[in-house]
Residue, then its C-alpha position, 0 to 999 in steps of 0.5 A: x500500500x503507497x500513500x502519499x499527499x497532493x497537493x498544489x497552488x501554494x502561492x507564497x506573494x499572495x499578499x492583497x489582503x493584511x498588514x506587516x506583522x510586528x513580531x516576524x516583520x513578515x506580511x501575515x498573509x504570507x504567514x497565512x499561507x505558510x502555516x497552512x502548507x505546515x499544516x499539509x506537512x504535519x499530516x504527512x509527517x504523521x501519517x508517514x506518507x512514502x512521498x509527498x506530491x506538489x502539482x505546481x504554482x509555488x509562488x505568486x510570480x516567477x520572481x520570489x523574494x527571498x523572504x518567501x523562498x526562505x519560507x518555502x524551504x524550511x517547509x520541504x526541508x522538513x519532509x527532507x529530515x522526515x525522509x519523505x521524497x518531494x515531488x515538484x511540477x512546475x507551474x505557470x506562475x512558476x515558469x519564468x516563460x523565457x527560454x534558457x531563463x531559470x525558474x523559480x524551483x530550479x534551486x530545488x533540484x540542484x541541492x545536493x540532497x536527496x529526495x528532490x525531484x523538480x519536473x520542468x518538461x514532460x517526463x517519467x520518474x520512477x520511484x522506490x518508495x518504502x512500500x514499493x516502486x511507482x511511476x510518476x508521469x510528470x506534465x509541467x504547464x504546456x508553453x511553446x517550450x513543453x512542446x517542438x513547434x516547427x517553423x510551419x506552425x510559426x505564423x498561425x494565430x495564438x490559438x491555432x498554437x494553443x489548440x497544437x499545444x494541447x494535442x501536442x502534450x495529449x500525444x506526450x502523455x498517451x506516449x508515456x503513459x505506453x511505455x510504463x509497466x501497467x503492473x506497477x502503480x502510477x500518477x499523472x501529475x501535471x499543472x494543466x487546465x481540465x475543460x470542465x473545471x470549475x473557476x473560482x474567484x480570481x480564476x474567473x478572469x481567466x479566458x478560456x482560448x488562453x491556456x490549452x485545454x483537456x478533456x477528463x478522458x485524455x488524462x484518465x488513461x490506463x496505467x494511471x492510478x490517479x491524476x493530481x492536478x494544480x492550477x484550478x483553486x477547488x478541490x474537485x474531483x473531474x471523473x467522479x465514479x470513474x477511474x481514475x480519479x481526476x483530482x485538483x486539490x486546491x490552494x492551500x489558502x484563499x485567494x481572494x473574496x470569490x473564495x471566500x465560501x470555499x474550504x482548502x485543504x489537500x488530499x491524501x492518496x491510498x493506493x492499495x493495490x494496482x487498480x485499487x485508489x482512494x483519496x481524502x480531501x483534508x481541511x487546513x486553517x484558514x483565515x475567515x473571509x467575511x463579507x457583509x452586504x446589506x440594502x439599507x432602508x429609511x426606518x432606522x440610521x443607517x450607521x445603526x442597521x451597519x453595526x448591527x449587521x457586524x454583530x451578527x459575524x464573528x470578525x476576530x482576525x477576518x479578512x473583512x468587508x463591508x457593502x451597503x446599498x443605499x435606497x434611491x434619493x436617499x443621502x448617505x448617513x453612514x457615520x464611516x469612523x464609528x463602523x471602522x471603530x466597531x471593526x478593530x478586532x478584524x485582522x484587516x478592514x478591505x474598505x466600507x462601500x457605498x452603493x449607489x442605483x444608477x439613474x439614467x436620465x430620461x432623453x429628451x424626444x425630438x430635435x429642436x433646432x437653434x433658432x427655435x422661438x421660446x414658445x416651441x423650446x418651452x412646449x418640447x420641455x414641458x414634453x419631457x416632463x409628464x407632471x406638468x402636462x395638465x397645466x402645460x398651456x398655461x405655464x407657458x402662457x404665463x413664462x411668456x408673459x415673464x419674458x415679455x416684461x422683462x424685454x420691456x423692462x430693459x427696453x425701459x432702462x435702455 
């Protein structure tokens, strides 16, 4: 029996929501994160997993700082000293896209220690667990460098190349996946965009035609015992009551606001025997998330009906944010330093947002032209104004019996 954890989408840098905290000087978004992959390495530090399956995205951005790398490798050196086998598979936000440029994990696989396995370009990576060997097939995320692009292909459109991309590493995977022993158990493990994935928050921005596309029954193909995937941030399972099981783990940590509803975690992998797998979605952690939205109404202040709302929620150390809508014509009464006041127990206030109904301006109907005598201009506007309609004759019988005295007035003065 192999055990091992999967899990993806680290995201050291994610640092939009918190502040400095003063006993580490560290971003406590990044202490977020970093407690909660601690949490994953507990687990399979505990469970003596036999190796411990990383599927891309370690980093916001290509470029880390050390402060983040620093945090990152205290992490995998704890699994080193347990004598737990790291796999890493590089992700997009890892990969620096430049060619001969190196990526942010490089490091990982030039350390003279053992149990590192960094997978920068397809590959096969046989390895001998404890309990017994198993392969691993490895799929970074597909750029023009995963794949050999010829010169005929140079000048079609960015998503004819995407579309050749994604059958191109169909092929690589179909290819790997023949030359392993079928009797020994193996994982695909790649950084990859399933079709039928479900976005969230931040991912929703994504445009589908950007990043090549797979379908579930590409990559759940025999020999493979299970497919671990990063990239999409829910836990999700894309061939329930299939085999094998089609799995994204998720980030560790929430994101932003649109994951707000979401629980992180990781998954821990049993492979009983060949042909036989099962996984566990485990929670970590996390910092709450708390968003409060509420339509104002004219009955009771509006400061009030704020702090109410709050009392509702428990915002001790939340990421927090408040919307209210305000009712139409209605001014804005919300005493803004008194809610502030009542939020000091957050960990971090996003901001307080008033909302406003937009309310278009009825067009006026007709052309009037210029030179238009002040009869006709007064009886297009008294047009566009339907509470006037009954009295219209004589509103503009008596504006023009204004304007003729007030031309007599300064003939007069003249």
């Amino acid at each position: 029996m192999i055990r091992f954890i999967h899990t993806a989408d680290i995201h050291f840098g994610m640092e939009n929501y918190g502040k400095i905290d003063p006993k580490t000087g560290i971003h406590t978004r990044l202490l977020d994160f970093f407690r909660a992959l601690n949490e994953c390495i507990d687990t399979a530090i505990n469970e003596q997993v036999d190796f411990f399956l990383f599927s891309g995205d370690a980093y916001k951005t290509a470029h880390p700082s050390q402060t983040q790398q620093k945090l990152l490798f205290q992490s995998f050196l704890r699994l080193h000293k347990a004598g737990i086998p790291i796999i890493i598979v590089i992700g997009n936000h890892d990969n620096p896209l430049s060619f001969g440029k190196a990526h942010a994990l490089d490091i990982f696989g030039e350390m003279p220690l053992s149990g590192f396995h960094v997978i920068s370009k397809p590959t096969i990576l046989p390895l001998q667990t404890k309990n017994g060997p198993i392969n691993i097939v490895g799929i970074p995320w597909p750029t023009r460098n995963t794949v050999s692009i010829s010169e005929k292909h140079l000048m079609k459109s960015a998503s004819e190349i995407t579309m050749y991309i994604s059958k191109a590493v169909v092929s690589i995977i179909k290819d790997l996946a023949h030359k392993l022993d079928p009797q020994i158990p193996a994982v695909l493990a790649g950084h990859l965009t399933v079709a039928n994935g479900i976005f969230s928050g931040s991912e929703k921005r994504a445009v589908y035609g950007t990043d090549p596309l797979f379908l579930p029954s590409e990559l759940a193909i025999e020999p493979f015992d299970y497919v671990a995937l990063g990239h999409l941030h829910r836990y999700q399972n894309l061939n329930e009551g299939g085999y094998p099981a089609v799995v994204y783990s998720g980030s560790i940590e929430r994101i932003d606001f649109g994951e707000r509803k979401e629980g992180k975690g990781f998954c821990l992998v049993t492979i009983e025997a060949k042909g036989k797998t099962s996984h566990q979605f485990i929670p970590v952690s996390i910092r709450p998330f708390i968003q409060i939205e509420l339509h104002l109404n004219e009955t009771v202040p509006h400061t009030q009906q704020i702090l109410d709302a709050l009392a509702h929620h428990t915002i001790k150390d939340a990421v927090l944010k408040i919307v209210y809508h305000i009712p139409d014509h209605v001014k804005d009464r919300v005493d803004v330093k008194a809610v502030q006041a009542a939020c000091n127990d957050a960990m971090y206030l996003v901001g307080i947002f008033p909302v406003r109904k937009v309310i278009m301006r009825e067009r006026r109907i007709g052309a009037i032209k210029a030179d238009s005598d002040l009869n006709t201009l007064l009886g297009a506007y008294f047009d566009t104004r339907p509470e006037f309609q009954s009295r219209k004759e004589i509103l503009i019988e008596k504006a023009l019996e204004l304007a003729q005295q007030a031309e007599q007035s300064q003939q007069e003065e003249t």
